[in-house]
Backbone and ligand atoms as CSV (ligand in chain L), in Angstrom:
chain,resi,resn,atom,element,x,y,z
A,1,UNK,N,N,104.832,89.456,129.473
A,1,UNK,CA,C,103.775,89.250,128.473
A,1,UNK,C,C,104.095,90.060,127.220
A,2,UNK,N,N,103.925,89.354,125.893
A,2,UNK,CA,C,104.398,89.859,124.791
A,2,UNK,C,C,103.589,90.825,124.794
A,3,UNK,N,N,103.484,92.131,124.242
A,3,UNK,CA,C,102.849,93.219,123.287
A,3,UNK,C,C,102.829,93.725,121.766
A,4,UNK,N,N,101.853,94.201,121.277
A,4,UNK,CA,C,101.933,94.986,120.297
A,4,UNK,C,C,101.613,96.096,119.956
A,5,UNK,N,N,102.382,97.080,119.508
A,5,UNK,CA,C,101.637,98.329,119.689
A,5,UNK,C,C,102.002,98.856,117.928
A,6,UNK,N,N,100.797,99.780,117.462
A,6,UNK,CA,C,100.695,99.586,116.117
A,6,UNK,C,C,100.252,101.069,115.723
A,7,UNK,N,N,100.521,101.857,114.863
A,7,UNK,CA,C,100.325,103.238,114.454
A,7,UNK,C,C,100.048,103.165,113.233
A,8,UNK,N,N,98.645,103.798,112.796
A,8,UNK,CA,C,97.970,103.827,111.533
A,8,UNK,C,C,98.116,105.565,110.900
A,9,UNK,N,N,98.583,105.633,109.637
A,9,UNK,CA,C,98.952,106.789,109.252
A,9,UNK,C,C,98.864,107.400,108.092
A,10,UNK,N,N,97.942,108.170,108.112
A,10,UNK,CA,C,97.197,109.380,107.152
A,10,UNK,C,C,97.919,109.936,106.609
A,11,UNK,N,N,97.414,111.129,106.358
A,11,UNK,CA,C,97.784,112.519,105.706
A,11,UNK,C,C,97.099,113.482,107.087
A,12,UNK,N,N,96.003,113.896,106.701
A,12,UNK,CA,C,95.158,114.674,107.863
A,12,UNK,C,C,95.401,113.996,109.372
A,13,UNK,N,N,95.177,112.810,109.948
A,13,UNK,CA,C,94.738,112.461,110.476
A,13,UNK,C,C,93.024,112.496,111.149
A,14,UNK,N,N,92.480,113.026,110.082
A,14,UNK,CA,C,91.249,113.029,110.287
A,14,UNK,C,C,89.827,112.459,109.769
A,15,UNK,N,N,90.938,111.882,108.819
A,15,UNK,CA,C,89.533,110.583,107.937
A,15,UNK,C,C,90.044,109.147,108.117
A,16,UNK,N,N,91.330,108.807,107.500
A,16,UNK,CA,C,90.974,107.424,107.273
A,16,UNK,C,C,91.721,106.657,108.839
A,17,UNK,N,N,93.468,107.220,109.098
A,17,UNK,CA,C,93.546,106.681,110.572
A,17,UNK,C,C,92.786,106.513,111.598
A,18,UNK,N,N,92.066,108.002,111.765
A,18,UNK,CA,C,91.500,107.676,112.688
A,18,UNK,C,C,90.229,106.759,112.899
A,19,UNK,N,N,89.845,106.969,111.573
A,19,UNK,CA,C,89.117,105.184,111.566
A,19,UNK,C,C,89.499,103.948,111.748
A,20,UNK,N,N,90.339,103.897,111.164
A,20,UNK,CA,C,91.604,102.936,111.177
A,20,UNK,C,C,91.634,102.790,112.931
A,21,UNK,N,N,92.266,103.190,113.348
A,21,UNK,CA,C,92.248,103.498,114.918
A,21,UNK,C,C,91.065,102.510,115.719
A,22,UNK,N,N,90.044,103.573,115.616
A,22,UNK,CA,C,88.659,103.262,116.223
A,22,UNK,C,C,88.380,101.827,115.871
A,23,UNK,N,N,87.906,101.604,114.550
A,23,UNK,CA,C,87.907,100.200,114.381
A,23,UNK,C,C,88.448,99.191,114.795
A,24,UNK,N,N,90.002,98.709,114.859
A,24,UNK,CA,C,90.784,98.304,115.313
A,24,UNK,C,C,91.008,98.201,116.812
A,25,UNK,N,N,90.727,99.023,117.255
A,25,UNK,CA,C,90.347,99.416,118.849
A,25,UNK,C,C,89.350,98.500,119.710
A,26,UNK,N,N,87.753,98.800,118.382
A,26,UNK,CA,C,86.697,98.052,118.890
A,26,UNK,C,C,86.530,96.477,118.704
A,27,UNK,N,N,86.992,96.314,117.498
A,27,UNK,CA,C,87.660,94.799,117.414
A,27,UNK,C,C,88.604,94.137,118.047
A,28,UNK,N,N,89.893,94.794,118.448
A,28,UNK,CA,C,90.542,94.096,119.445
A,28,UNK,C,C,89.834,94.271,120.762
A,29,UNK,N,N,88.904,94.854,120.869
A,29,UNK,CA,C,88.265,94.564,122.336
A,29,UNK,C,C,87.288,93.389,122.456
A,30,UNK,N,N,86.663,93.352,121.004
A,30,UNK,CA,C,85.778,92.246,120.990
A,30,UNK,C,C,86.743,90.392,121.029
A,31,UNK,N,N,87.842,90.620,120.741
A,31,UNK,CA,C,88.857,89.402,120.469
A,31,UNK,C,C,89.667,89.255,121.713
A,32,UNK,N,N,89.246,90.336,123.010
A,32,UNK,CA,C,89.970,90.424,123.966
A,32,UNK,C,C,91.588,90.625,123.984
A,33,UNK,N,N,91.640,91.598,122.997
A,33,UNK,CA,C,93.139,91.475,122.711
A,33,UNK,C,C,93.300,92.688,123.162
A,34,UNK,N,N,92.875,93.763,123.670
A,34,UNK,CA,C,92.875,95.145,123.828
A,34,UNK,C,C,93.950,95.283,125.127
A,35,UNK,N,N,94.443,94.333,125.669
A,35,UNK,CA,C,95.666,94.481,126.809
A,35,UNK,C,C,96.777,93.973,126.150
A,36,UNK,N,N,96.613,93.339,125.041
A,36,UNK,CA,C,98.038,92.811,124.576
A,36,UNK,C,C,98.348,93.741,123.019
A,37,UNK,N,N,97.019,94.372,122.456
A,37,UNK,CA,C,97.755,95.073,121.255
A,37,UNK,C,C,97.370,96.633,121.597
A,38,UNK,N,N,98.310,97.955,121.397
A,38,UNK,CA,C,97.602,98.824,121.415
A,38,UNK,C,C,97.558,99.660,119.645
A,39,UNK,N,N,96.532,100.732,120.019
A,39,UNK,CA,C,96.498,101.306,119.047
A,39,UNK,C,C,96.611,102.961,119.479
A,40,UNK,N,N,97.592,103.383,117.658
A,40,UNK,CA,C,97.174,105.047,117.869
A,40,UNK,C,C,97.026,105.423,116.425
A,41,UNK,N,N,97.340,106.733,116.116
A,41,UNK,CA,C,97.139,106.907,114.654
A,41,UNK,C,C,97.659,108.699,114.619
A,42,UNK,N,N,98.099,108.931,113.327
A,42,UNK,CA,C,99.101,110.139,112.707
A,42,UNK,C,C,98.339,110.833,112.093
A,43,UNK,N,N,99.286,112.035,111.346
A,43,UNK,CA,C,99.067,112.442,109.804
A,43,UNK,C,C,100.652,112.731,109.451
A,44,UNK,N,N,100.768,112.823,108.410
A,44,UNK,CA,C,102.474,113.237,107.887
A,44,UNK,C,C,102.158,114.899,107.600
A,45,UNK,N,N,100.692,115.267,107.804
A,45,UNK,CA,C,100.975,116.753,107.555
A,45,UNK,C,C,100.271,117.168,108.878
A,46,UNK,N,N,100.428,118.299,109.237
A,46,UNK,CA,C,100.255,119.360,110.320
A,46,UNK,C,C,98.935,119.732,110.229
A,47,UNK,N,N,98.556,119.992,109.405
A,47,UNK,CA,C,96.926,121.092,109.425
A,47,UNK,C,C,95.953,120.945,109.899
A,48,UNK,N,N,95.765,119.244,110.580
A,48,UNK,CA,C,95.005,119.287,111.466
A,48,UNK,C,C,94.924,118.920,112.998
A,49,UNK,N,N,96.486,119.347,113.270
A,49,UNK,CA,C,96.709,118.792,114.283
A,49,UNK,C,C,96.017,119.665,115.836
A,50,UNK,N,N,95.356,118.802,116.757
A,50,UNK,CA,C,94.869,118.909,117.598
A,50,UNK,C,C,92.836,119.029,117.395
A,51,UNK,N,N,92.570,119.068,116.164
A,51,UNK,CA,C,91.163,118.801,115.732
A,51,UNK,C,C,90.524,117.618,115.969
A,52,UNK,N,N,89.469,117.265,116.146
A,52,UNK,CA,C,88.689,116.006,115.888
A,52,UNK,C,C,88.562,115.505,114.640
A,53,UNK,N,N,88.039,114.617,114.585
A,53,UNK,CA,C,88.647,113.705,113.269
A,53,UNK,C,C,87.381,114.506,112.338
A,54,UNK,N,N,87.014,114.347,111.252
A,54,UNK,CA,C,86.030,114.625,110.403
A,54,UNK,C,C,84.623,114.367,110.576
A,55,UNK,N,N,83.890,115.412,110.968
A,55,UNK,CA,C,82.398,114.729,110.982
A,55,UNK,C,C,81.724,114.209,110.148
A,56,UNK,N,N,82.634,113.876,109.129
A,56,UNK,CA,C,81.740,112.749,108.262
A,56,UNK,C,C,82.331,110.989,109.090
A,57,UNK,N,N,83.350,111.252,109.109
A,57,UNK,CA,C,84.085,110.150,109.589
A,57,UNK,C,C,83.466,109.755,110.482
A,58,UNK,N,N,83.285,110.636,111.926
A,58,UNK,CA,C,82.495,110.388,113.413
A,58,UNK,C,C,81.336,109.757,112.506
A,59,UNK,N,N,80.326,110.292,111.899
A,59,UNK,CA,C,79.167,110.046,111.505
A,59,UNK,C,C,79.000,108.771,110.971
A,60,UNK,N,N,79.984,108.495,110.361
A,60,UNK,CA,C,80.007,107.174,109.587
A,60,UNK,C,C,80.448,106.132,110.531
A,61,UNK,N,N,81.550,106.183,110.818
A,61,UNK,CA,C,81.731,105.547,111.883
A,61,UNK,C,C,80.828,105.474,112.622
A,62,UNK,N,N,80.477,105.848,113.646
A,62,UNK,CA,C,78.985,106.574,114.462
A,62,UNK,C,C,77.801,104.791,114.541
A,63,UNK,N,N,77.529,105.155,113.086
A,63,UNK,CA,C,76.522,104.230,112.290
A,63,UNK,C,C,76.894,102.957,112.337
A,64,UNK,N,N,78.118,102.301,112.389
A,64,UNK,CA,C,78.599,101.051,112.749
A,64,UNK,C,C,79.204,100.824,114.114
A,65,UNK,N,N,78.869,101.198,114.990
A,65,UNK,CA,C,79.027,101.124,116.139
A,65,UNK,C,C,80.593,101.848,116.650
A,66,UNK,N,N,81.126,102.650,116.016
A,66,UNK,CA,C,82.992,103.151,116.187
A,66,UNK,C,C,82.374,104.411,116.968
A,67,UNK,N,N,83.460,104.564,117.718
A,67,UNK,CA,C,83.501,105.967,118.371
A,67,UNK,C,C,84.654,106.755,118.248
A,68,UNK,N,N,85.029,107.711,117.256
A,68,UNK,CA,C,85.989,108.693,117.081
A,68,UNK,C,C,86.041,110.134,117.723
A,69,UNK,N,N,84.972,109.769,118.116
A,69,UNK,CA,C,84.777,111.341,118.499
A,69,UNK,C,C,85.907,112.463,119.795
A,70,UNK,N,N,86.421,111.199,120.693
A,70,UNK,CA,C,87.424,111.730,121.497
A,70,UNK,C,C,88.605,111.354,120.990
A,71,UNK,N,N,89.063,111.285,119.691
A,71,UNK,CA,C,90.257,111.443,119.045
A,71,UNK,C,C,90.509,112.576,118.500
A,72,UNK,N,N,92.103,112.677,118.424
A,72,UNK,CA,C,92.385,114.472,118.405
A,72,UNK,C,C,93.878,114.211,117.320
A,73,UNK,N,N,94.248,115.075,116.169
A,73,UNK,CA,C,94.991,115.008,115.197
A,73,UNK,C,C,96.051,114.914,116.131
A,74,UNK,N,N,97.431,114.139,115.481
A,74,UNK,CA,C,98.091,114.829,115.723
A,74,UNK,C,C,99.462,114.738,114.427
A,75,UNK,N,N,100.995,114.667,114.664
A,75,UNK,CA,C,101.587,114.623,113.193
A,75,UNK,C,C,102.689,113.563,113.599
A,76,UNK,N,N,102.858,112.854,112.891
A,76,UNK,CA,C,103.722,111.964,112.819
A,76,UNK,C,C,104.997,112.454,113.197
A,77,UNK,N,N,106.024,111.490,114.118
A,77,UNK,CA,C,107.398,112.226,114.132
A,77,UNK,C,C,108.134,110.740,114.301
A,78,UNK,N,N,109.348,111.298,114.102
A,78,UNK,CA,C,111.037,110.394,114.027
A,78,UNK,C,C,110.511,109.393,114.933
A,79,UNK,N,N,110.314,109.999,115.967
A,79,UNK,CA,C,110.437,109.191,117.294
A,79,UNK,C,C,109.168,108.237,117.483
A,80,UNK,N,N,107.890,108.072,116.714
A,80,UNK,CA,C,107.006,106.710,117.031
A,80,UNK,C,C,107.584,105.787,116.049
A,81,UNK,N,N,109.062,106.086,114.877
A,81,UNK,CA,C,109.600,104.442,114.871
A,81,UNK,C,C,110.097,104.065,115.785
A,82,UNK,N,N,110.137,104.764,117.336
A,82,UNK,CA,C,111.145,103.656,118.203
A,82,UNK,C,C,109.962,103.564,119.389
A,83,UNK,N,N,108.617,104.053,119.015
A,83,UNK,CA,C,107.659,103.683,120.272
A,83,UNK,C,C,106.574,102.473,119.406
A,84,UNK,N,N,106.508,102.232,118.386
A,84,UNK,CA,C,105.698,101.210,117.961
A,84,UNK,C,C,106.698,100.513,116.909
A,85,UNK,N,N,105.766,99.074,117.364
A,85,UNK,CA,C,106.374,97.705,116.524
A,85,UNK,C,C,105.741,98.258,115.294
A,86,UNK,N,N,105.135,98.295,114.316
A,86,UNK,CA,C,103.962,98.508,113.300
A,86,UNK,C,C,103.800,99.920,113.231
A,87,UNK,N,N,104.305,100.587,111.561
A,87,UNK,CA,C,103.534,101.753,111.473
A,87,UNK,C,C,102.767,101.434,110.304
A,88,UNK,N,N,101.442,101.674,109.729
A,88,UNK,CA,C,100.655,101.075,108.695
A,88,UNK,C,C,100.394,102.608,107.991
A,89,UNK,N,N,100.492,102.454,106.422
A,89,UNK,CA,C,100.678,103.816,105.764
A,89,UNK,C,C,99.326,103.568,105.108
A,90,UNK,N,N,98.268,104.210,104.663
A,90,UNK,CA,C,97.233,104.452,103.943
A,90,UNK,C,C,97.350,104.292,102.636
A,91,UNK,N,N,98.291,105.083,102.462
A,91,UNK,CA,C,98.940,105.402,100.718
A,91,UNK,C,C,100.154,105.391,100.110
A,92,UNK,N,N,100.765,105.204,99.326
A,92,UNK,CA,C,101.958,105.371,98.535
A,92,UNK,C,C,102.491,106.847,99.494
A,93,UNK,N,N,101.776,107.743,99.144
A,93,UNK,CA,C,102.492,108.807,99.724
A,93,UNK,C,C,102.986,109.073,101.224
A,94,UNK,N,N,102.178,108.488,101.812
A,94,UNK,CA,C,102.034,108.374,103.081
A,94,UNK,C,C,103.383,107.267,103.640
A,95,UNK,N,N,103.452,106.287,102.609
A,95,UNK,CA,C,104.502,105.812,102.889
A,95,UNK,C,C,105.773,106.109,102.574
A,96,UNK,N,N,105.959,106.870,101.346
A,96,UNK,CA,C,107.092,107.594,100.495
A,96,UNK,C,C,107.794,108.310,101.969
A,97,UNK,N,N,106.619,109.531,102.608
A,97,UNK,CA,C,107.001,110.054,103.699
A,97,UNK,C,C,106.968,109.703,104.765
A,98,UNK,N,N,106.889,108.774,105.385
A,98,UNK,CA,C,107.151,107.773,106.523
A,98,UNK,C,C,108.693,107.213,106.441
A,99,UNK,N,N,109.357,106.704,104.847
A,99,UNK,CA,C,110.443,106.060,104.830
A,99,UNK,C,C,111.821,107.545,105.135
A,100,UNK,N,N,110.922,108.797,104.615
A,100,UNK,CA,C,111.890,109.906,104.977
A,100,UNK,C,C,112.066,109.719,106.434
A,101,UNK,N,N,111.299,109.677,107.504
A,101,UNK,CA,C,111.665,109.695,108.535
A,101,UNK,C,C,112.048,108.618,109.759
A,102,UNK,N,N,111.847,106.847,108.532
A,102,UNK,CA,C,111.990,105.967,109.317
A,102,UNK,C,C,113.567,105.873,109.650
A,103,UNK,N,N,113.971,105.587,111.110
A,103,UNK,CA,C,116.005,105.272,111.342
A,103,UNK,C,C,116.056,104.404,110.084
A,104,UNK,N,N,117.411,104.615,109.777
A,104,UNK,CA,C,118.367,103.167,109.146
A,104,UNK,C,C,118.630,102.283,109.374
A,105,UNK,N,N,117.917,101.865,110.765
A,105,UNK,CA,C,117.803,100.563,111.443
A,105,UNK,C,C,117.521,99.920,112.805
A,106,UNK,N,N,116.553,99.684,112.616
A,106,UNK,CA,C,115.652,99.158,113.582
A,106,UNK,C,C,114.860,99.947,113.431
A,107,UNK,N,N,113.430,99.927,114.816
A,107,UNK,CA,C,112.322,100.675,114.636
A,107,UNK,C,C,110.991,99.764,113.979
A,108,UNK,N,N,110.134,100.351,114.418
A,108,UNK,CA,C,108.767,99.844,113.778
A,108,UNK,C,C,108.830,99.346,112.271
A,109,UNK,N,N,108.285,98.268,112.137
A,109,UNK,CA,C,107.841,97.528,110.648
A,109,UNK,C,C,106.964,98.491,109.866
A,110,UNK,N,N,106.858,99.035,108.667
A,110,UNK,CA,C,106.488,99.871,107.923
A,110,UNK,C,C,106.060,99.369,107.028
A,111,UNK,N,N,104.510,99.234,106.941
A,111,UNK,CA,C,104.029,98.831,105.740
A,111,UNK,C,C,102.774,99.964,105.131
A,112,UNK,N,N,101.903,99.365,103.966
A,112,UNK,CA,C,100.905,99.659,103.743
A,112,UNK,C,C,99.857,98.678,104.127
A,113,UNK,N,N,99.235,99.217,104.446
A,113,UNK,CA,C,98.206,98.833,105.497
A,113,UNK,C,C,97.532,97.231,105.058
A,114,UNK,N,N,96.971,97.448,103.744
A,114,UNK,CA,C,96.632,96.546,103.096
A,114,UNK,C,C,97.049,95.476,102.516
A,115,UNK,N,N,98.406,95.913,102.544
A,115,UNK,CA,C,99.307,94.740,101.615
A,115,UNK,C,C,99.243,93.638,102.429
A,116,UNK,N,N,99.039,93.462,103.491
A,116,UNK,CA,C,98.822,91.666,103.659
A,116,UNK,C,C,97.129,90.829,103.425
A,117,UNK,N,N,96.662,91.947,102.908
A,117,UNK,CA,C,95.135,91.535,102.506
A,117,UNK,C,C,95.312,90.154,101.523
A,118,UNK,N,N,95.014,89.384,100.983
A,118,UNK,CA,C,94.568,88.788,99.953
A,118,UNK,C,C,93.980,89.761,98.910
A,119,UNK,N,N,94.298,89.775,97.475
A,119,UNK,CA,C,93.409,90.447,96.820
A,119,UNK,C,C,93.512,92.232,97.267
A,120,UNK,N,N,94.603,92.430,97.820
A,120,UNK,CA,C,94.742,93.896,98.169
A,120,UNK,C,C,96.024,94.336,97.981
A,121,UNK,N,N,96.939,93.371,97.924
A,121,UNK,CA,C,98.261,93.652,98.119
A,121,UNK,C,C,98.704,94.787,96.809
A,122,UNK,N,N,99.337,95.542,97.395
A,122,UNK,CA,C,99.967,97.253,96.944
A,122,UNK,C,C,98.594,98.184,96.688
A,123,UNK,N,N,97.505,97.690,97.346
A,123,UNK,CA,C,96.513,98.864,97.248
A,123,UNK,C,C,96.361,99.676,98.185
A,124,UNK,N,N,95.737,100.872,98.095
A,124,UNK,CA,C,95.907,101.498,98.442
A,124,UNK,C,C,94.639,102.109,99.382
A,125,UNK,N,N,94.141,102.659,100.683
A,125,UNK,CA,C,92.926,102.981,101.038
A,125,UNK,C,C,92.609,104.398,100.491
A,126,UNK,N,N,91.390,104.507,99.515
A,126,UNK,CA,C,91.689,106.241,98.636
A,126,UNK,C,C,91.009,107.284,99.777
A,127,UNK,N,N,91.694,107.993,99.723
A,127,UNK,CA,C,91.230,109.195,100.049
A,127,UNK,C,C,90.231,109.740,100.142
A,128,UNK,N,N,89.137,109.699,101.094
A,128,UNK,CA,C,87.708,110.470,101.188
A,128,UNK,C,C,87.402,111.676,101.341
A,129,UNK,N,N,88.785,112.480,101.533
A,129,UNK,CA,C,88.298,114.143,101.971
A,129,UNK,C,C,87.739,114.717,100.989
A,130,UNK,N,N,87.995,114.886,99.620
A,130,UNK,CA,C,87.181,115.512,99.012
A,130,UNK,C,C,86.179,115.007,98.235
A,131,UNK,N,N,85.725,113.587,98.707
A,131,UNK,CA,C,84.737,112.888,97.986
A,131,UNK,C,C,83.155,112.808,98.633
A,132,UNK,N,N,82.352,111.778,98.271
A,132,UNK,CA,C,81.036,111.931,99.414
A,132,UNK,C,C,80.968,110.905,100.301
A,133,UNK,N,N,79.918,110.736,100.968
A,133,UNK,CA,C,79.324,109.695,102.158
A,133,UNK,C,C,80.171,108.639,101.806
A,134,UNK,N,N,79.985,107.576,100.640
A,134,UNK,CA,C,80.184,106.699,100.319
A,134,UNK,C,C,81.904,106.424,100.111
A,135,UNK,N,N,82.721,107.655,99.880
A,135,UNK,CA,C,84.065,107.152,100.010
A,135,UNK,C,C,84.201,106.029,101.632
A,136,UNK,N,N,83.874,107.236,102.766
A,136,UNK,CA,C,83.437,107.264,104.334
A,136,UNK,C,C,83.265,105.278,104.648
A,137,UNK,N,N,82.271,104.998,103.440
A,137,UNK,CA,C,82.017,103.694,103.425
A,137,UNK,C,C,82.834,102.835,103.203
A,138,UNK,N,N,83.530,103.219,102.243
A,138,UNK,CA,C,84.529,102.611,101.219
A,138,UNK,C,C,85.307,101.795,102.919
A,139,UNK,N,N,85.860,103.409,103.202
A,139,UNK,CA,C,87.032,103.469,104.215
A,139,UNK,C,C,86.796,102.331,105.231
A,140,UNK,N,N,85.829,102.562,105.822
A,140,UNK,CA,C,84.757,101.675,106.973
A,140,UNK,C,C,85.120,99.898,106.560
A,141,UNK,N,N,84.830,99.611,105.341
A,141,UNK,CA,C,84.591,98.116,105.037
A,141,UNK,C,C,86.241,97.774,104.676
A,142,UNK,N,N,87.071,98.664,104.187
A,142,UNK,CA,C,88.874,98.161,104.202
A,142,UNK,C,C,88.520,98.283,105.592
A,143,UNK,N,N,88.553,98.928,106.901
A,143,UNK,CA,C,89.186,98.882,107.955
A,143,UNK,C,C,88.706,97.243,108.668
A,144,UNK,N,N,87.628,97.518,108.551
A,144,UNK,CA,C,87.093,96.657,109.019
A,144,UNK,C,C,87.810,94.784,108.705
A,145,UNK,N,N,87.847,95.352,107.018
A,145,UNK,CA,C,88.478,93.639,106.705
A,145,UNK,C,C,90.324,93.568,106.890
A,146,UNK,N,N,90.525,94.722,106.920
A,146,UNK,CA,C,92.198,94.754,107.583
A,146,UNK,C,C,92.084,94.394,108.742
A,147,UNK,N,N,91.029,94.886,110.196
A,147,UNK,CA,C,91.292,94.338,111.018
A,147,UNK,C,C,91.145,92.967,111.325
A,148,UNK,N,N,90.182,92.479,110.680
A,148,UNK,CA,C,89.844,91.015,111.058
A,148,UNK,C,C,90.846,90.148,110.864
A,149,UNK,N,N,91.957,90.354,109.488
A,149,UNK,CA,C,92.968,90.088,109.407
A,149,UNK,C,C,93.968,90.109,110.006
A,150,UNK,N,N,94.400,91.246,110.440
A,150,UNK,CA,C,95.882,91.394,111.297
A,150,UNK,C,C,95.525,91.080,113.053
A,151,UNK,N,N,93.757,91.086,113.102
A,151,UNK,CA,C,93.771,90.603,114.707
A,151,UNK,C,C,93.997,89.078,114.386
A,152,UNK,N,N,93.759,88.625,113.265
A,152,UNK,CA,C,94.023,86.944,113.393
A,152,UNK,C,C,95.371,86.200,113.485
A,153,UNK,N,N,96.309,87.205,112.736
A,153,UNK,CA,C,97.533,87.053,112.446
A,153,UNK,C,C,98.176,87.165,114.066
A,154,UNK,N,N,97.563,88.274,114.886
A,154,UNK,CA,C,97.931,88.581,115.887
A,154,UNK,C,C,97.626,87.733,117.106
A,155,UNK,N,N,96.642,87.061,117.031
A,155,UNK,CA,C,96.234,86.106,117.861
A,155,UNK,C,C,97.010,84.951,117.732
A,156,UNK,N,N,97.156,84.451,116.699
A,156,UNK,CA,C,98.364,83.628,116.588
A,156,UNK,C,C,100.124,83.709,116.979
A,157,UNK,N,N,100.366,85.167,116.539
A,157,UNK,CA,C,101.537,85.763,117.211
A,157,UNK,C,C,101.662,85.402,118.885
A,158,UNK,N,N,100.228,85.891,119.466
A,158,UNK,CA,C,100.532,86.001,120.552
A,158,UNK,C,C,99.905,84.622,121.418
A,159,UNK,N,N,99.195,83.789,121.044
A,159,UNK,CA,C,98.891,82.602,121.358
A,159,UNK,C,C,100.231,82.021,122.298
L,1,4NP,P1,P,93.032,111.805,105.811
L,1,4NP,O1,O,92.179,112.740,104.834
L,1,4NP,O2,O,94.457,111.863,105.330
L,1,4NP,O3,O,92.411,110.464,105.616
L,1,4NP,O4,O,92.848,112.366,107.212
L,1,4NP,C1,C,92.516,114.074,104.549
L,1,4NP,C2,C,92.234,115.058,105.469
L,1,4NP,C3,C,92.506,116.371,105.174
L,1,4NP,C4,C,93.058,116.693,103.941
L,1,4NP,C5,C,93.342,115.702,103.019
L,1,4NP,C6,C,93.062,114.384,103.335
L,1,4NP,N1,N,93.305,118.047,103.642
L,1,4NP,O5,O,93.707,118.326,102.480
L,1,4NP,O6,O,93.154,118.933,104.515
């Protein structure tokens, strides 16, 4: 049976992946896809590794039915380009430093997250850590319409 397994990737890992994550998680469960795709999620920096994700994030999330709360930082390395098909970058930067550590060949597909959106392509998901509630939101409604997307794409893949 085919699989997919897919890594969403921050900075912290504590705002937007791990939403990214959760969401994606709860939607492929609702599409029954949760045995054929998995999910995890990064940061390219250290500082919050082994923390829970942001209690604004839990909170927000929280409110739309996501559960982050038993997710735990951790940091991106060499080695999840050769454990996932899909690594999905948040940001320019995020991807700048992802290509430092992707092999020279083969390994997980490396994109930005959004770029297969319609109407999204080279954008970017911004950054909520130092903003308010409503970045939190921002984050919530991209994840949400990225997933509906790439579970459709994926259902077809795996059809
Ligand atoms: P994330 O957000 O990359 O979406 O998890 C951030 C989390 C922490 C920091 C920056 C962004 N920080 O500077 O500690």
């Amino acid at each position: 049976m085919k699989t997919i397994s897919v890594l969403f990737v921050c900075l912290g890992n504590i705002c937007r992946s791990p939403t990214a994550e959760a969401v994606f998680r709860e939607r492929l469960l609702r599409a029954s896809l949760s045995a054929r795709v998995s999910v995890d999620s990064a940061g390219t920096a250290a500082w919050h590794v082994g923390k829970p994700p942001d209690s604004r994030a839990v909170a927000a999330g929280a409110r739309r039915g996501y559960d982050l709360s038993g997710l735990r930082a951790r940091q991106v390395g060499r080695e999840d380009f050769l454990r996932f098909d899909h690594v999905f970058a948040m940001d320019r930067d995020n991807l700048a430093h992802l290509r430092t550590l992707q092999p020279a060949q083969g390994g997980a597909r490396l994109a930005l997250l959004l770029d297969m959106l319609p109407q999204h392509e080279g954008k970017q998901v911004p950054d909520p850590y130092y903003g308010g509630d409503d970045g939190f939101e921002q984050v919530l409604d991209l994840m949400e319409h990225a997933a509906d997307a790439w579970i459709s794409r994926w259902q077809r893949e795996l059809s």
